[in-house]
N, C-alpha and C positions, 0 to 999 in steps of 0.2 A: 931663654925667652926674649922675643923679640923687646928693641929699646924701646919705647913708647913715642911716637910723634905724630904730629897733624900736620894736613896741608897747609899750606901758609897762601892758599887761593880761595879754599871752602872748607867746611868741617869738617869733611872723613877723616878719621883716624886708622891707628893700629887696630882697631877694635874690629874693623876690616883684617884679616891674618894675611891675608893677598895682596893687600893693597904696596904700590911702589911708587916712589918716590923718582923726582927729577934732580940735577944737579942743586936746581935754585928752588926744592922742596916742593914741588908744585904735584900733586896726585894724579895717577894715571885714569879717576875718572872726569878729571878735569881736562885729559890732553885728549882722550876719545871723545868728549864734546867736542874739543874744537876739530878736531880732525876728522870725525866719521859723523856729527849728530849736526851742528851748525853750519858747514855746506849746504846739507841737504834739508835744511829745515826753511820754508816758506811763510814766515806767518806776518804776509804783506799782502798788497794789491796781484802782486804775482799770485801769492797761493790763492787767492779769492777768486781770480780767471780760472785757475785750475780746478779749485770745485766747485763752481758755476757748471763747468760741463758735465761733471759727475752727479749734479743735483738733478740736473736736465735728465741725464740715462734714469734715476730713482725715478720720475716721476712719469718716464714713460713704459717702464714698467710696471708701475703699480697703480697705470690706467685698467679703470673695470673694477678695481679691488676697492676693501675698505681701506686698507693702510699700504704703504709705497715702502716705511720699513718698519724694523721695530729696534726700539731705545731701553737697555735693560738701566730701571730705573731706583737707585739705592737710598737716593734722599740726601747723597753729598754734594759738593761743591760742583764739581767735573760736571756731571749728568744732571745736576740741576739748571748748570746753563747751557749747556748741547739741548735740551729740551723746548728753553725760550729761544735760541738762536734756530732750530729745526722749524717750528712752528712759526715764530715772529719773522725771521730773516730768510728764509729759505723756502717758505711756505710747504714745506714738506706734510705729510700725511701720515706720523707716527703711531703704532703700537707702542702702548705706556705698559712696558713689562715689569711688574716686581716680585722678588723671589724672596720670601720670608723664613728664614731658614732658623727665626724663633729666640732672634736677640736683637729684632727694632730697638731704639730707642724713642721716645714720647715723640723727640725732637725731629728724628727723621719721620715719623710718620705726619707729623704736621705737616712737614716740608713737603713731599710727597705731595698730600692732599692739597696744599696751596698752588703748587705749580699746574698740578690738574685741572682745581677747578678755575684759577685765573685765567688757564686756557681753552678748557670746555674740552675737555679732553675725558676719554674713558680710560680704566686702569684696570689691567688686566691682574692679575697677583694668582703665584705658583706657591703653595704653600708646603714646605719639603714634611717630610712623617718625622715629627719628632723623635719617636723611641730611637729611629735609625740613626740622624742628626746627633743624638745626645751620644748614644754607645760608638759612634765614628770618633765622637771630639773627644771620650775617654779613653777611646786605642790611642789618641795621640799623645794625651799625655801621658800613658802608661810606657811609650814607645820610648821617651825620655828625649825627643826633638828636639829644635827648636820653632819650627813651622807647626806649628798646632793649629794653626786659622784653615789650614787646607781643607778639612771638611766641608767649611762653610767655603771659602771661595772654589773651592771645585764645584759643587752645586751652584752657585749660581753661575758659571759660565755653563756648567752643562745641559740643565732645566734650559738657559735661555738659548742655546745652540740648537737642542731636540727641537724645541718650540718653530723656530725658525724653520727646521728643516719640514717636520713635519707639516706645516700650512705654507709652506714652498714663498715664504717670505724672503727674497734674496739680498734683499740690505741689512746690516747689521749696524745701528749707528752706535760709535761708542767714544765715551768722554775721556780715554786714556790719551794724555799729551806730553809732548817736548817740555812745555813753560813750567811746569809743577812736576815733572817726572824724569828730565834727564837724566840724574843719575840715578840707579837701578839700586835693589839691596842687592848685598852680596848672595850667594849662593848661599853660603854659610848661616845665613841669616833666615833666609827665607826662601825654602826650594821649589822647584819646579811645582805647583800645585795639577798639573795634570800625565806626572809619572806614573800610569797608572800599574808598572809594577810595585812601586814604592806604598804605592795604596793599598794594594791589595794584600802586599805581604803586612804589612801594619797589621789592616783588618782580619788578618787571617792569622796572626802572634796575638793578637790583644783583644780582636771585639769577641760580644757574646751575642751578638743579634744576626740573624741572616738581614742581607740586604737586597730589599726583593723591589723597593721601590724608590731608592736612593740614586738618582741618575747618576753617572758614570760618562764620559767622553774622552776618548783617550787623545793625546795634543794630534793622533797623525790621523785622527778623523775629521776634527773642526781644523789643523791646520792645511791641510790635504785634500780628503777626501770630498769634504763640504765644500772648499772653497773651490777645486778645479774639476771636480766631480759633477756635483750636484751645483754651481754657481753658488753657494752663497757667498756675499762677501761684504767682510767689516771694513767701514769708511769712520775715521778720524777726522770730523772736521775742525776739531780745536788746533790742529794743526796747518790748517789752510789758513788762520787768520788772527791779527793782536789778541790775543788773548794771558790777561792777567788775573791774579788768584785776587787781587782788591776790587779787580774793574767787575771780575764774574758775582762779588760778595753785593758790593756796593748795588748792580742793578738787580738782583734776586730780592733783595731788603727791600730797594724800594720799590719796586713790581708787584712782588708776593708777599712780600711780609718774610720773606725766607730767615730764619734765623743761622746763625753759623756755628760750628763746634770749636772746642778747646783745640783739635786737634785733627788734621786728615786721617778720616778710615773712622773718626771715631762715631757714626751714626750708625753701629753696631755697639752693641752694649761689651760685647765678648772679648772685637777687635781692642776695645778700649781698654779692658784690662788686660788683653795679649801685649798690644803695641804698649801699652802708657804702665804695665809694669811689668809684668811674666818676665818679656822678652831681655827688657835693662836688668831689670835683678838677678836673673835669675842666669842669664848668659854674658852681659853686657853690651847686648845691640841695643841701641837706642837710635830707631829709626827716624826719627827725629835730626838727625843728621844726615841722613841721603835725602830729605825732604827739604830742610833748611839748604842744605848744598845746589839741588835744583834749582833755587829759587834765588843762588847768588849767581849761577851761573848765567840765567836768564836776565839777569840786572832786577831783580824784585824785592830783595835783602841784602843786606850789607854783612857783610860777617862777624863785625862787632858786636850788631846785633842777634845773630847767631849765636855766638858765643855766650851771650850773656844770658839768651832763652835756656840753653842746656845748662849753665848753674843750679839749673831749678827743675828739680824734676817732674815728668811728666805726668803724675799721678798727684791726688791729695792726701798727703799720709795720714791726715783726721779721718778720710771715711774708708781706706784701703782694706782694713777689717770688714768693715760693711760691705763692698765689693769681693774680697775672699768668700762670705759667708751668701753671699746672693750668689756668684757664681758656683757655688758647690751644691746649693742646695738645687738650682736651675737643672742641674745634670744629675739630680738623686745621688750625693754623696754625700759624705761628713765635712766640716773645713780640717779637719785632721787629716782626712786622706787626698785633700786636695794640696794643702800643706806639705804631705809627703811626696805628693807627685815633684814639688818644687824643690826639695832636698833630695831627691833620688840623683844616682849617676848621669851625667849629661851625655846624652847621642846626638849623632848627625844625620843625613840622610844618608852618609856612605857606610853608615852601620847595620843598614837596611838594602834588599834590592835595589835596582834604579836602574833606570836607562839616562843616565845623564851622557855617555856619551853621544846619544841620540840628538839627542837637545843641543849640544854645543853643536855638531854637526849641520844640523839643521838651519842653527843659530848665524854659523857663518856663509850658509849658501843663501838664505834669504838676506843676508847684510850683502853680500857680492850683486845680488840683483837690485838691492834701493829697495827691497819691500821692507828690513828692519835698519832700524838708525840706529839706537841705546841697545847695546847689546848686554844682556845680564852673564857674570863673571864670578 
């Protein structure tokens, strides 16, 4: 077994099985920031020139239309201020898309509704079939993964992909950025969510439900066929310009009223007990360190401080029963067998089909061109 060590730059650890080290300990997602992510990253008066003119193209195309694009909207940090910067700063013309895939929390849907009506905005909401949702998220855990969240984040890129394509909406604005997300999980930790071999052989070993109205998008549709095909195309503008995880909190609170969570991803009820304990317990990813590591990298956290958050785990162990027992009964099961699900043998995704060598493939020919920076590994 590998020795156990952390970077002595940011958090990742061995708990990373890939992860390598420099002479002076410093981690290889720490030297691909500075080499492939921090060159090519803008978020100055230069990036704001450069999507000034991309704002210009959105808004003449989507002269004549109600909306110029559409913003898939979750109720978190990211897409809650891509939404006041679209509307307030940019005067854009969004579609307020949200995908309800049937574990809101109270908190995100406040959020949601304040950012809407603060802005006089409509909201459109895609509401996925439960029965299917529930018998997908029990293939996974029966699968024995560790990416159990794919059900839910595969449906919401793909509901909000269809959506697009079908009302020929060609802008995709989306709150994925540099400042809060340079470093990626590992593969191991959380795979491809739109392998959709990987998916389909799951659902086709473990589910018991046909899936007749569960959308589906496979990566070389939305990343291919949509975008050089059919024009659509996703525009990041968190990455054109200062953007900080305090400065986005700070003006949403006092704007909206927005409130914030314990934790990124957690305005999902499901992600919160995936991320905040499934994942640490039960495998020892605590994502919580690719997130904290981000955020030293971009000068947002110190690492002591880092260190000192992961002493303390991510979950409340007073109510962790009470979440066992709300998540099991949510998906019509026992907390016994949900329980067993987390005692069973651990798999991966290379225990299952996949096209991962697709995805790496892909992965490094859009990094050759500048269309991807953070490469996942």
């Amino acid at each position: 077994m590998k020795q156990y060590q952390i970077c002595t730059n940011c958090v990742m650890d061995t708990s990373d099985s890939n992860i390598s080290f420099d002479e002076n300990g410093v981690c290889d997602h720490c030297r691909g920031f500075k080499e492939h992510v921090e060159p090519n990253w803008h978020p100055n008066a230069e990036g704001e020139r450069r999507f000034a003119a991309v704002v210009e193209k959105i808004k003449d195309d989507g002269k004549g239309r109600d909306f110029d694009c559409i913003l898939g909207m979750s109720g978190g940090l990211d897409s809650s201020f891509l939404l006041h910067k679209a509307v307030k700063d940019f005067g854009l013309r969004p579609l307020v898309f949200h995908v309800d895939g049937g574990w809101n929390t109270d908190i995100a849907v406040s959020n949601i509704q304040a950012l809407v009506d603060g802005l006089g905005l409509d909201l459109y909401t895609e509401v996925i079939n439960w029965n299917e949702m529930r018998d997908f998220q029990l293939a996974f855990f029966k699968s024995g993964v560790p990416h159990i969240d794919i059900p839910q984040d595969h449906a919401f890129i793909a509901t909000l992909y269809n959506f697009a394509d079908k009302h020929k909406i060609k802008y995709i604005l989306n709150g994925g950025n540099i400042a809060t997300e340079c470093v990626r999980n590992p593969l191991e930790w959380l795979y491809y969510g739109t392998d959709m071999r990987q998916l389909k052989d799951i659902q086709r070993k473990f589910g018991t439900v046909p899936m007749r109205t569960y959308p589906f998008s496979s990566v070389l549709r939305h990343k291919f066929y949509l975008r050089y095909i059919r024009g659509v195309e996703v525009v990041k503008p968190l990455d054109w310009m200062p953007y900080t995880k305090e400065m986005a909190r700070d003006t949403l609170a006092n704007l909206y009223g927005w409130k914030p969570y314990p934790q990124k991803h957690f305005e999902s009820r499901f992600t919160r007990f995936y991320e905040g304990y499934w994942l640490p317990e039960r495998f020892g990813y605590d994502t919580r360190r690719v997130q904290f590591s981000s955020l030293i990298l971009t000068g947002q956290m110190r690492r002591e401080e880092a260190l000192e958050a992961l002493r303390h785990s991510a979950y409340d162990p007073e109510t962790i029963g009470h979440e066992f027992d709300y998540i099991a009964r949510k998906l019509g099961i026992t907390s016994e067998e949900l329980r067993g699900y987390f005692t069973m043998p651990k798999k991966s995704y290379a225990d299952y089909k996949n096209q991962r060598w697709m995805f790496t493939l892909g992965a490094k020919v859009l990094q050759m061109i500048g269309a991807e920076k953070a490469v996942k590994r």
